[in-house]
C-alpha positions in Angstrom: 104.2 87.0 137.2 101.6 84.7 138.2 101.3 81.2 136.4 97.9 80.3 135.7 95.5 77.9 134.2 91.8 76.8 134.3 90.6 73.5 135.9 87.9 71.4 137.1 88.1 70.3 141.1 87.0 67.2 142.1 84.7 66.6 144.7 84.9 65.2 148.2 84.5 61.9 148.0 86.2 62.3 144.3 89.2 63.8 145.6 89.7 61.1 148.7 89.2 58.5 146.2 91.9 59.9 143.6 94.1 60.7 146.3 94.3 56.8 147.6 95.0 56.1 144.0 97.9 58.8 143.8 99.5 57.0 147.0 99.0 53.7 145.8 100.5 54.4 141.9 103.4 56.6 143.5 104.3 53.8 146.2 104.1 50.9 143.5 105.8 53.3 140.5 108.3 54.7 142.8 106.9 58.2 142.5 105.5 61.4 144.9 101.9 61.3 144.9 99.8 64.8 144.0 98.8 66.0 147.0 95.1 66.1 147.5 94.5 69.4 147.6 96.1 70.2 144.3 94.5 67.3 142.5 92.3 68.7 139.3 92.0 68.4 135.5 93.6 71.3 133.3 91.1 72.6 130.8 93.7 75.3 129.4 97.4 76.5 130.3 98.2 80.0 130.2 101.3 79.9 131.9 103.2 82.8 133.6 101.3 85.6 132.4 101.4 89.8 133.3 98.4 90.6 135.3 96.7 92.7 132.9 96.6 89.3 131.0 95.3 87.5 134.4 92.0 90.4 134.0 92.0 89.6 130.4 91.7 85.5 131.0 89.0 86.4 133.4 86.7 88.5 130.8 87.1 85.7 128.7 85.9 83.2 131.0 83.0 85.1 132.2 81.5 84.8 128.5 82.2 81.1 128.2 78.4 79.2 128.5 78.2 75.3 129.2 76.4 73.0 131.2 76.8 71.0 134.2 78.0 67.4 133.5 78.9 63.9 135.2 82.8 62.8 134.8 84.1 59.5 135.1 88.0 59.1 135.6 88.2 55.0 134.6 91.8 54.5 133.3 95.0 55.3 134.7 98.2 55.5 133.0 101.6 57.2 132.5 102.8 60.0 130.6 106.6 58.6 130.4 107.8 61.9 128.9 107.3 64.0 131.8 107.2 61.1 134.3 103.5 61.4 135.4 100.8 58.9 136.4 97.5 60.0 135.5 93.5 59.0 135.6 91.6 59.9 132.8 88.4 59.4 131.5 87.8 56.8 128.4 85.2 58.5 126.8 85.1 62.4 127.2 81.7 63.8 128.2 80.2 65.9 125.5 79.5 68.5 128.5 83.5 68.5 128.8 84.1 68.9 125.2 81.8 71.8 124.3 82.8 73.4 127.6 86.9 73.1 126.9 86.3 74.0 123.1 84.6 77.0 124.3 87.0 77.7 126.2 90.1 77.8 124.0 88.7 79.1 121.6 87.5 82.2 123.1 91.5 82.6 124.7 92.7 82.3 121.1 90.5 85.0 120.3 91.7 87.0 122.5 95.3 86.2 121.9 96.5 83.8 124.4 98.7 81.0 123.0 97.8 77.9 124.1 99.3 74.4 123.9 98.5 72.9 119.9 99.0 69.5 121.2 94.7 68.1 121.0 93.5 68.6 124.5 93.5 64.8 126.4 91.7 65.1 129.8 93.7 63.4 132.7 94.1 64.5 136.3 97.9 64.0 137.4 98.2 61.8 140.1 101.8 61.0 140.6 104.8 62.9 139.5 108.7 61.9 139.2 107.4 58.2 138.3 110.5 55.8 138.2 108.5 52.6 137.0 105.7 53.5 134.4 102.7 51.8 134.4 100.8 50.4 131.1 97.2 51.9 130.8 94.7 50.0 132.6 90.8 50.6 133.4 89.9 51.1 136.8 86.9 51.3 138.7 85.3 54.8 138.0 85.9 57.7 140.0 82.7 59.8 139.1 81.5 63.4 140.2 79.2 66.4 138.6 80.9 69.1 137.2 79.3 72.1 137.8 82.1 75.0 138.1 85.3 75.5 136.4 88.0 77.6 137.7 90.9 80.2 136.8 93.0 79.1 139.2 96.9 80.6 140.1 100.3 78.2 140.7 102.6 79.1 143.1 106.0 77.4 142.5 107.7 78.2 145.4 105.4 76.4 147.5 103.6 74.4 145.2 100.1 75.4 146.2 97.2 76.1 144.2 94.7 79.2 144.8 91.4 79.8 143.0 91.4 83.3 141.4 88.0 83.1 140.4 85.1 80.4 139.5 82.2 79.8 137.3 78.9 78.0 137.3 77.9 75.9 135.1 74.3 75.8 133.9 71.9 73.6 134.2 71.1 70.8 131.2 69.2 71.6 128.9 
């Protein structure tokens, strides 16, 4: 079964920029950095799921409306639990909010169970951290949201695959 969640890509110049940070926290944490090409912020989980569930997720996603949006990553910190350095945004967009919101609540709808914990943007940067780090502000890492993705995890290799993607509107 495939493993799947939805997500927001960085950018370019986004992604370059988070991935120099990922080296730099894993070296000075004494963790493996996210490679660049899997760097993005989870809007919603699903998990392993049957593919008749993978065609459902997508239905879903097709009917979910928001608008485009500018994010700013500006803190970094560390999930100690689960031993992951993150970037994160200090103030969530209210693009982000309506468009996440939207989101799970259309896959509860349609009876996907979904994480209770409150959703908390951050973009993983670092994994197997030996030496957390305290949360700090950085200098922004900005870039305009305008897609969001259902995307599928491959353990085995670790790589990520876009199933499918979505536009965003315009602002209104």
């Amino acid at each position: 079964m495939p493993r799947i969640f939805f997500a927001l890509w960085p950018d370019g110049p986004a992604r370059a920029a988070l991935a120099g940070m990922g080296r730099r926290l894993a070296a000075e944490a004494g963790g493996r950095a996210v490679p660049a090409a899997n760097l993005h912020l989870t809007l919603a989980f699903l998990g392993e799921v049957p593919d008749d569930r993978v065609v459902a997720a997508l239905a879903v996603a097709a009917g979910v409306r928001g608008s485009a949006f500018d994010l700013a990553l500006d803190r970094t910190g560390t999930f100690r639990r689960a031993g992951v350095s993150w970037a994160g945004p200090s103030a969530m967009p209210p693009g982000l909010v309506r468009l996440q919101s939207a989101l799970e609540t259309a896959l509860r709808a349609a009876g996907f169970a979904l994480d209770a914990r409150p959703f908390a943007p951050h973009l993983t940067l670092a994994r197997k951290v030996a030496n957390p780090r305290a949360e700090a502000a950085i200098e922004p890492v900005e870039w305009r949201v305008e897609r969001f993705a259902l995307v599928r995890s491959d353990r085995g290799e670790g790589t990520y695959a876009n199933v499918a993607d979505w536009e965003l509107g315009k602002e209104s």
